[in-house]
C-alpha positions as CSV (number, residue, x, y, z in Angstrom):
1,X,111.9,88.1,84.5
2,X,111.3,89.4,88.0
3,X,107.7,90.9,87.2
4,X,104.4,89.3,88.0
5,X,102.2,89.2,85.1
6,X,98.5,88.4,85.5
7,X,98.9,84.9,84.0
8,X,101.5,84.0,87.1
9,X,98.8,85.8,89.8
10,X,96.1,83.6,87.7
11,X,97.6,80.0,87.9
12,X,98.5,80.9,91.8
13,X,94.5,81.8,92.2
14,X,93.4,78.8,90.6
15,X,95.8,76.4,92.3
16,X,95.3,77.9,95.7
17,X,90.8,77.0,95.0
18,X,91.9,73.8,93.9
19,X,94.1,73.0,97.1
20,X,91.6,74.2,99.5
21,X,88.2,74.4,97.7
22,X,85.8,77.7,97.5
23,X,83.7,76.3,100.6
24,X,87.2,76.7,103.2
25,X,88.1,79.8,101.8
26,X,84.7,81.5,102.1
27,X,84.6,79.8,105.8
28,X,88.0,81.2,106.5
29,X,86.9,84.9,105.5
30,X,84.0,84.8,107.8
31,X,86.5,83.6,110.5
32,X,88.8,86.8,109.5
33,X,85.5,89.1,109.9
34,X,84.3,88.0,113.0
35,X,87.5,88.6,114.3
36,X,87.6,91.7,113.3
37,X,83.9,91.8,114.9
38,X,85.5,91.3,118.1
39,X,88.4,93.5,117.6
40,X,86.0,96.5,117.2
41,X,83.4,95.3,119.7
42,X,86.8,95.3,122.5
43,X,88.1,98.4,121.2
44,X,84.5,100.1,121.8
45,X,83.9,98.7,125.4
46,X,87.3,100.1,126.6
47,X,85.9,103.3,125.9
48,X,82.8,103.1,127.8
49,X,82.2,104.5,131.1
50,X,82.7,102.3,134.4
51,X,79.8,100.6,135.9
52,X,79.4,101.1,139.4
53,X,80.3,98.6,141.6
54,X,78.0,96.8,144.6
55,X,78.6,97.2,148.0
56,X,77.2,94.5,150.3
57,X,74.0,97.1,151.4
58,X,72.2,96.4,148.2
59,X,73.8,100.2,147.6
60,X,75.8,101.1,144.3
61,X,79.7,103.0,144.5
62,X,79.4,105.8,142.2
63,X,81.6,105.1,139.1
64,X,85.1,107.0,139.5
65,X,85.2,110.6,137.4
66,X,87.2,110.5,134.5
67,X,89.5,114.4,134.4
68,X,92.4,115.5,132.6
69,X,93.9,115.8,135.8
70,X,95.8,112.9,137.4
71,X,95.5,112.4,141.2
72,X,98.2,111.1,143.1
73,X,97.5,109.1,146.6
């Protein structure tokens, strides 16, 4: 009585492409992967290295050394 059987996951398939039609689902998917996309694509650039910065003599800062060791100021 408490099971799902694979007629009950069946009717809730067919009812839930009825409701909102294979065209919004598919859109909705591609919605879910491109955020994903992003996810990744914001995870990856965290781990790049600092660009330097400009000063106002055309020169660049050199980008700040990453070490295991922490400095304190």
């Amino acid at each position: 009585m408490g099971g799902l059987s694979i007629w009950h996951i069946l009717v809730v398939a067919v009812l839930v492409v009825l409701l909102f039609g294979r065209g919004k689902i598919s859109e909705l998917m591609g919605d879910v992967a491109k955020g994903i996309k992003s996810f990744r694509k914001g995870l990856s650039e965290d781990d790049a290295p600092a660009k330097p910065k400009p000063i106002a003599d055309g020169t660049a800062e050199p980008a700040p050394q990453k070490t295991g060791e922490q400095q304190h100021s």
